[in-house]
C-alpha positions in Angstrom: 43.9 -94.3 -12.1 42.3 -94.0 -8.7 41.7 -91.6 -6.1 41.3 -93.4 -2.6 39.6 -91.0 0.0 39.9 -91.9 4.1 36.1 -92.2 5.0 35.7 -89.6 8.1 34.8 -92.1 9.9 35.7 -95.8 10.6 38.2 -97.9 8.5 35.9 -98.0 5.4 38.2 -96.5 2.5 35.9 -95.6 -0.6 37.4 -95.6 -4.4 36.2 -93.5 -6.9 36.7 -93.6 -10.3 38.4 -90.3 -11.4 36.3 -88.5 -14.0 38.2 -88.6 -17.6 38.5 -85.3 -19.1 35.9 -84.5 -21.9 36.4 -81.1 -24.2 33.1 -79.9 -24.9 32.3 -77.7 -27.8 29.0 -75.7 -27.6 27.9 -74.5 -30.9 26.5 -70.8 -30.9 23.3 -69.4 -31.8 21.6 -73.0 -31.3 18.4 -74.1 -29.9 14.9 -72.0 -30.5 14.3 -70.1 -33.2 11.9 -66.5 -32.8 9.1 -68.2 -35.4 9.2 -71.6 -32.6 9.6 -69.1 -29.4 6.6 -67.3 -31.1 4.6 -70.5 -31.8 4.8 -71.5 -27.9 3.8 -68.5 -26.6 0.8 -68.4 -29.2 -0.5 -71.8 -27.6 0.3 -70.8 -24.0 -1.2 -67.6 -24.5 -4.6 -69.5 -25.7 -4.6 -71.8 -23.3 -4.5 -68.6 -20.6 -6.9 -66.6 -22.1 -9.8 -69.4 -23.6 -8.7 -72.2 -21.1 -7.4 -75.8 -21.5 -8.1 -77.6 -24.5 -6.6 -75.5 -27.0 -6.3 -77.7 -30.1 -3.3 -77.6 -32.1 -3.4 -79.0 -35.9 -0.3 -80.8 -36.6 2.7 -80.9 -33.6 3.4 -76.7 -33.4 7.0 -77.3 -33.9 9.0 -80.7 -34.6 9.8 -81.5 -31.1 8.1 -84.3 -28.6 9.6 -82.6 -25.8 7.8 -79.4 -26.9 5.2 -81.2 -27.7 4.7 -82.9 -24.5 5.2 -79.9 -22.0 2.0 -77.9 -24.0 -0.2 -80.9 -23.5 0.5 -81.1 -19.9 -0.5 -77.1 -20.3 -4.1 -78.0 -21.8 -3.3 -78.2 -25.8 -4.4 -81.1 -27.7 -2.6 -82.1 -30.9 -4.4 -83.4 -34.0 -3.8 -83.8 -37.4 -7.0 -82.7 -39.3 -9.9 -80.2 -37.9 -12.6 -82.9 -38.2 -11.0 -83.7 -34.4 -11.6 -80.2 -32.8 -15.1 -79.7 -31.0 -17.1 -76.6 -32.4 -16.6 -73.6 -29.7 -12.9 -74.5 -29.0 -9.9 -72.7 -30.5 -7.7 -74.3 -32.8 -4.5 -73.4 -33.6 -2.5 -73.6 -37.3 1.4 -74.9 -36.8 4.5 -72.7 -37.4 4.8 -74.8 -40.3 1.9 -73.1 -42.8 -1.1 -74.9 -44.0 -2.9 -75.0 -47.3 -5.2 -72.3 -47.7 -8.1 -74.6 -47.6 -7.5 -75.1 -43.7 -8.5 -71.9 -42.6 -11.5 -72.0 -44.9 -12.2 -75.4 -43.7 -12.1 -74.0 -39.9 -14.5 -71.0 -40.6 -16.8 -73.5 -42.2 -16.7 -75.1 -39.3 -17.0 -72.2 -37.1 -13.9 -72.4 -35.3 -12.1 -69.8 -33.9 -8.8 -70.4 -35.4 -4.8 -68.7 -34.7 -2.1 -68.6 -37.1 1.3 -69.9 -35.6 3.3 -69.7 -39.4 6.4 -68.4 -38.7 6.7 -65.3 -40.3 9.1 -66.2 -43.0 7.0 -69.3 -43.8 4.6 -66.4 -44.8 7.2 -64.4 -46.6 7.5 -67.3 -49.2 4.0 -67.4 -49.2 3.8 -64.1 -50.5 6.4 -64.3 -52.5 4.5 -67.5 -54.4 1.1 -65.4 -54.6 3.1 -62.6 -56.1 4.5 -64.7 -59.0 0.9 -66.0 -59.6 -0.4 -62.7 -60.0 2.4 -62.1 -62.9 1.5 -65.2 -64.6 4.7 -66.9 -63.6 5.4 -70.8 -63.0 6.7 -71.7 -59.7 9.1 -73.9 -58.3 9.3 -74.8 -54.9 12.5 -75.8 -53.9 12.2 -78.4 -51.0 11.6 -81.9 -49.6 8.0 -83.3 -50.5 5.6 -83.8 -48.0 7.4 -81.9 -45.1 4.3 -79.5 -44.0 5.8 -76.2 -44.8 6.1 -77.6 -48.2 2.3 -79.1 -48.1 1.0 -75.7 -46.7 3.4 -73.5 -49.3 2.0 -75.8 -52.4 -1.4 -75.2 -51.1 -1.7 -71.0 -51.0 -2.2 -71.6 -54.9 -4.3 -73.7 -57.3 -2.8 -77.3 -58.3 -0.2 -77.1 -60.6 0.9 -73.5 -60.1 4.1 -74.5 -58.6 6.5 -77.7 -59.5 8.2 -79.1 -56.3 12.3 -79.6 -57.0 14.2 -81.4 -54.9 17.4 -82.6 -56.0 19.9 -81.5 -58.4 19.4 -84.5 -60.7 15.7 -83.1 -60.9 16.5 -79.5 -61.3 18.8 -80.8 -64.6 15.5 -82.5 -65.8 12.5 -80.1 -65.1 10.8 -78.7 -68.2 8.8 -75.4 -67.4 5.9 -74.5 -69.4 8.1 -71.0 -70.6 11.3 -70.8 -69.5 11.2 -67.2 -69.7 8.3 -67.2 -67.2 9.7 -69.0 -64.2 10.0 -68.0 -60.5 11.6 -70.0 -57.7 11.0 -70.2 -53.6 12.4 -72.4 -51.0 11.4 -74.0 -48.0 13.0 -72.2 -45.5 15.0 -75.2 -43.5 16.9 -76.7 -46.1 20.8 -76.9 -46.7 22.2 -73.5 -47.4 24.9 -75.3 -49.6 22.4 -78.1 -51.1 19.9 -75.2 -52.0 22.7 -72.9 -53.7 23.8 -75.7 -55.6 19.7 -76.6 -57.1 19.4 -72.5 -57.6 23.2 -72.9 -59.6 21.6 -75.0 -62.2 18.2 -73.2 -62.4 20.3 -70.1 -62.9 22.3 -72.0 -65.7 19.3 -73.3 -67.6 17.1 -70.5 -66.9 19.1 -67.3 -67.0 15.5 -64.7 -66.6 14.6 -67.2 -63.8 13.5 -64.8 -61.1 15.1 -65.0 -57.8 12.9 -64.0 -53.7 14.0 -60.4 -53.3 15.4 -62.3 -50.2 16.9 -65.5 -49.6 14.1 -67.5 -48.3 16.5 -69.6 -46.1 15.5 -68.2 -43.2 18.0 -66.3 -40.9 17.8 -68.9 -37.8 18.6 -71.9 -40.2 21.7 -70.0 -41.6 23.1 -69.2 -38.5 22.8 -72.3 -36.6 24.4 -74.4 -39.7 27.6 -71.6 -40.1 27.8 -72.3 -36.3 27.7 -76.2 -37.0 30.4 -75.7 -39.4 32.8 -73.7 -37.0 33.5 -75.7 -35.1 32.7 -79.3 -37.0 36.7 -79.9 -38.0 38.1 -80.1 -34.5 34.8 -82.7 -33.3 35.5 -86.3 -33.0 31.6 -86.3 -32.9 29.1 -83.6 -33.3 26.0 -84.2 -31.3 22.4 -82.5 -33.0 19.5 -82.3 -30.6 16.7 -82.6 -32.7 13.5 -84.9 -34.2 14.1 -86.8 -37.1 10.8 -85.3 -38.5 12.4 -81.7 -38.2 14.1 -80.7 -41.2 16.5 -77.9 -39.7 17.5 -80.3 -37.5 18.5 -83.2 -40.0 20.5 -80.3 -42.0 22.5 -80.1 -39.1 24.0 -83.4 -38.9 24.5 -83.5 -42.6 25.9 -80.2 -42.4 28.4 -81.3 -39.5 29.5 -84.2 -41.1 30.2 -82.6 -44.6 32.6 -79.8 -43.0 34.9 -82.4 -40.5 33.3 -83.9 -37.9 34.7 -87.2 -38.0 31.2 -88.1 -36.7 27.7 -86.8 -36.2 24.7 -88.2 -34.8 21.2 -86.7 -33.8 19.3 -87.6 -30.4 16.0 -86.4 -29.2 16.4 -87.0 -25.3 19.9 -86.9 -22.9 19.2 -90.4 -21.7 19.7 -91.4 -25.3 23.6 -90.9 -25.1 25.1 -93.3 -24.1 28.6 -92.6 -22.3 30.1 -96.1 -23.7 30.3 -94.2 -27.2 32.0 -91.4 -26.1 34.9 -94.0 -26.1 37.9 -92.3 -27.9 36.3 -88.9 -28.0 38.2 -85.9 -26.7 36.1 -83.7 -28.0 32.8 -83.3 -28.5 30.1 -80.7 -30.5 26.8 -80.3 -29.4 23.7 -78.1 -30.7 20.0 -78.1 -30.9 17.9 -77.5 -34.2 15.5 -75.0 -33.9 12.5 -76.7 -32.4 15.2 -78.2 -29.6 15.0 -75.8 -26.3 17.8 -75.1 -24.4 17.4 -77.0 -21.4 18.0 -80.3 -23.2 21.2 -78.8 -24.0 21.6 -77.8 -20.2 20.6 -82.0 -19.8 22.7 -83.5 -21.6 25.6 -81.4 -20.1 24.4 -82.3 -16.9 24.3 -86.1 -18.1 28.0 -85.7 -19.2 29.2 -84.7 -15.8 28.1 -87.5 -14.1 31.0 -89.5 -16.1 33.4 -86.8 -17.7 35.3 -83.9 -16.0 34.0 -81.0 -18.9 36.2 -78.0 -20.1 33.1 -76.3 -22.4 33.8 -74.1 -24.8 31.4 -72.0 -26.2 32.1 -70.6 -30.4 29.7 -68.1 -31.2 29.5 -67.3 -34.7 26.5 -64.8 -34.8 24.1 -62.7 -32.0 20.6 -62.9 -32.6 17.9 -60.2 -31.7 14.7 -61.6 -34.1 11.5 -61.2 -32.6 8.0 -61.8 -33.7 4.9 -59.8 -32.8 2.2 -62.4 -31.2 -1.0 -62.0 -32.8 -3.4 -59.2 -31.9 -6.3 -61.9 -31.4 -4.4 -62.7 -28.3 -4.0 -59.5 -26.6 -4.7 -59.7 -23.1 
């Protein structure tokens, strides 16, 4: 169908296309977590107070366009501290590292800030706390992800066993199954990880459990919000990195409770309307590293071809926040 408007002047008519109707689903929470929010502001707040470059070991959070608006800040990303100058601040991802790193950067004479999230270091605890009572650990998780590498790393080689699949956790064989501990990474599937932790539980019956599910809050909520409103989607839309593993949850998670499809994309420009083709409606959220505003772009993308009705489905409010570091007190 077409609309034709009189132009106000002359005998020029213009025809324009009218704008198909597009349901829009907005999943809620979505987007930044507090550990990510607090990981920026740790790297803004050192680039303020030491000046531009602030070096940052390993991407701060899984996300280029995070990434790229704290290098146009003055931050400088690297992988190992052989890279940062001496005299120049360095600071550790939200991730975790291995306790070597923060030896390593002393050695070296670095000034160094801890970005781990929080709960990162709650598991970390919780692993060091086992140790102490002589029990073996397993790590639930996906191998070489760096909350993984940095949770492996608080304790000597061989103190914990890395699980990451059912098939494995049917296999393992514990030095005494009567001294065993398990943690988690905190970003995995909430319904993959109770289903590992099922036949851990079955085989190891003393096995002892986190006081607290290690699954941190922000990954649970933003995957029961994925899951709301997954069964009426024709697609499901995760803004995400493929390197972030809250993120990838997501779009498994959406296409295991409905969505008839579910994709992730990093940038807006990346959808393309042509595949919105037979789609009334459509799901979007953002992992945890994903800000807002490329939800607020991609929305903004969509209405240069669709006529949006959005709907927001809140599941859950969050009020989490995370102390910065006292080392950066103004």
């Amino acid at each position: 169908m077409t609309i034709r408007l009189m132009a106000s002047k002359g005998p020029d008519i213009s025809e324009i296309p009218e704008k198909r109707t597009l349901s829009v689903l907005l999943a809620a929470p979505r987007g930044f977590c507090a550990g990510v929010e607090r990981a920026i502001q740790i790297v803004e707040r050192a680039i303020a107070k030491y000046g531009a470059p602030v070096y940052v070991r390993h991407e701060i959070v899984h996300n280029r366009v995070v990434v790229e608006g704290l290098e146009a800040k003055g931050a400088i990303f690297v992988e190992e501290l052989d890279a940062v100058p001496t005299g120049r601040p360095v600071v550790f991802s939200a991730h975790g590292v291995p306790k070597s790193v923060p030896i390593d950067a002393a050695t070296r004479k670095l000034l160094h800030i801890d970005a781990t999230c929080p709960l990162v270091s709650k598991v970390h605890v919780e692993a060091e706390r086992h140790f102490t009572r002589g029990l073996e650990i397993i790590l639930i998780g996906h191998a070489g992800h760096p909350e993984v590498i940095g949770t492996m790393g608080q304790l000597p080689k061989g103190a914990i066993s890395l699980i990451e699949t059912i098939e494995e956790a049917e296999i393992f064989k514990p030095r005494d199954p009567a001294k065993l501990a398990y943690v988690t990474q905190t970003t995995l599937s909430i319904d993959d990880t109770a289903e590992i932790v099922a036949v851990l539980k079955r085989r190891f019956p003393s096995v002892v459990a986190p006081r607290k599910d290690d699954i941190c809050y922000a990954t649970s909520n933003r995957q029961d919000a994925v899951k709301a409103i997954a069964e009426r989607c024709d697609l499901l839309i995760v803004l995400g990195a493929p390197n972030s593993s809250n993120a990838c949850r997501l779009v498994e998670v959406a296409a295991r409770s409905g969505a008839k499809r579910a994709v992730m994309i990093q940038r807006p420009h990346e959808l393309d309307p042509k595949q919105l083709d037979g789609i009334s409606k459509l799901g979007i959220t953002a992992g945890a590293s994903a800000p807002e505003s490329l939800v607020q772009d991609v929305l903004a993308r969509l209405r240069k071809f669709f006529s949006l009705e959005i709907e927001e489905i809140g599941t859950i409010e969050e009020t989490v926040h995370f102390k910065l570091p006292r080392l950066l007190d103004a």
